[in-house]
C-alpha positions as CSV (number, residue, x, y, z in Angstrom):
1,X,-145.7,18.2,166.7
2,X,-144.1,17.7,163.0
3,X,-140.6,16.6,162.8
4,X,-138.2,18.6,160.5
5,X,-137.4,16.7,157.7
6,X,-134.6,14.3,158.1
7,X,-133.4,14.4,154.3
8,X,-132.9,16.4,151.2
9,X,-133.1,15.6,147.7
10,X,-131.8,17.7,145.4
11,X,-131.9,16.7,141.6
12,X,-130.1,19.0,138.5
13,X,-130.1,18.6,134.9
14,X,-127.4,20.7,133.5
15,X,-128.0,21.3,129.7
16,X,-125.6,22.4,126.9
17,X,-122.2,21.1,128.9
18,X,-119.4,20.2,126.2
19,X,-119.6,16.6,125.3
20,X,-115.6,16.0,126.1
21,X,-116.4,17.0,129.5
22,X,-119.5,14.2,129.6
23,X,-117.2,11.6,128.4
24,X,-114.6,12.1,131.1
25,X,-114.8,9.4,134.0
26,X,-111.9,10.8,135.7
27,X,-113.6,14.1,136.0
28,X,-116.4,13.5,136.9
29,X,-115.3,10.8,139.7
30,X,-113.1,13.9,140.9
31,X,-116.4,16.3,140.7
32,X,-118.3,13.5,143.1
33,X,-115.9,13.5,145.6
34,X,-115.1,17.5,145.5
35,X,-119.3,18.5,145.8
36,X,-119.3,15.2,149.0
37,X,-116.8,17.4,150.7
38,X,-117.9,21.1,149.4
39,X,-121.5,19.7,151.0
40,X,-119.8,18.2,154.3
41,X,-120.8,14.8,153.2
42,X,-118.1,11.8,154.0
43,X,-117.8,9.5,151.3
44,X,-118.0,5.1,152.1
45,X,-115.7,4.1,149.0
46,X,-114.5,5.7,146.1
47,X,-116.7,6.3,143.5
48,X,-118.1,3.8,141.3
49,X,-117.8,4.7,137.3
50,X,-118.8,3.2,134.7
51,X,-118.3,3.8,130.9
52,X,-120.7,2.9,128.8
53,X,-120.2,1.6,125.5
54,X,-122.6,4.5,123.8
55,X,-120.1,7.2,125.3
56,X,-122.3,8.1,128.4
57,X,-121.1,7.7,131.6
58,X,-122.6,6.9,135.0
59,X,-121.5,7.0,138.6
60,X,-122.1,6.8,141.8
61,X,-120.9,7.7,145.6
62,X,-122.1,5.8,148.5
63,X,-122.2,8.2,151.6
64,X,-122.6,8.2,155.4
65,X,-126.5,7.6,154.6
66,X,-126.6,9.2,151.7
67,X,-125.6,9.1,148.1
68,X,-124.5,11.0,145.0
69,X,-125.5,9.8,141.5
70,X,-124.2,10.9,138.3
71,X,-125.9,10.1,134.4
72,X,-124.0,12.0,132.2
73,X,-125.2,11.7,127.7
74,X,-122.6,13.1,126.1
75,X,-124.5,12.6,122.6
76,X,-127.2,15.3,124.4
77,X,-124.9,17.5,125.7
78,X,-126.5,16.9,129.3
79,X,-125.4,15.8,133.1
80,X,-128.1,14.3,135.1
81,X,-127.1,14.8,139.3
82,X,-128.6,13.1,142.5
83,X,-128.4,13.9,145.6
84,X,-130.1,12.2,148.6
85,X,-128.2,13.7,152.1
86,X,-129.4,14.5,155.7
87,X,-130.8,18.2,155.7
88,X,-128.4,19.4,157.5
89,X,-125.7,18.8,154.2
90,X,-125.5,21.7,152.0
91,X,-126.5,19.9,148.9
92,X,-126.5,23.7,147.0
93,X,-122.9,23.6,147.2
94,X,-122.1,20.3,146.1
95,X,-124.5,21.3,142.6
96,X,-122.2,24.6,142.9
97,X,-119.0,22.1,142.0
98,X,-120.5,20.7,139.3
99,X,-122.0,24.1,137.8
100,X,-118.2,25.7,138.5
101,X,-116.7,22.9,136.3
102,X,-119.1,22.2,134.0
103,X,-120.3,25.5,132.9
104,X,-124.1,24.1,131.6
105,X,-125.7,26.8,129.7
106,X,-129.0,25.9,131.5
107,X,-129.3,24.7,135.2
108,X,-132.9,22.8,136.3
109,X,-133.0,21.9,139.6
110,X,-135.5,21.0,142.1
111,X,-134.9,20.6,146.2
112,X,-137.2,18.1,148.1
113,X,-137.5,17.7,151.8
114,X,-137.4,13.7,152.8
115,X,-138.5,12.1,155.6
């Protein structure tokens, strides 16, 4: 018999969001920890953001085994979003957090099963 996979990974590119909104640590350490709790994920420590010195920012949220990672190029207008959580997380409503805010004009995602 086949175990059910024990993890999801979700990855998003979301193209064409506003370059202010890219630039914004503050918002988008606020979007991490909104989609953690939209998803039912509990969050280890705050998140940890970084701004870069070519106005693109990059974060990350350690979860109870999992994690949220944020790569955001403000210069291409584009928001790069990981997320590795146990299958029974609703990773489609974390993305839903960051689509909400965001408002990309294009939305790629793909959804693996893990383990």
């Amino acid at each position: 018999m086949i175990a059910a996979p024990a993890y999801t990974h979700l990855i998003a590119d979301f193209i064409g969001v506003p370059a202010p909104l890219l630039r914004d640590s503050s918002l988008l350490s606020g979007l991490l920890i909104a989609a953690a709790s939209a998803a039912g994920l509990n969050p280890v420590f705050t998140p940890v953001v970084r701004q870069l010195p070519n106005d693109d920012v990059g974060a990350v949220l350690l979860l109870e085994d999992c994690h949220m990672v944020v790569h955001a190029l403000a210069r291409r207008h584009l928001l790069m979003l990981d997320i590795f959580a146990p299958a029974a997380a609703d990773t489609g409503k974390a993305l839903d957090v960051f689509a909400r805010r965001l408002e990309p004009r294009e939305i790629y995602r793909d959804t693996r099963a893990r383990g």
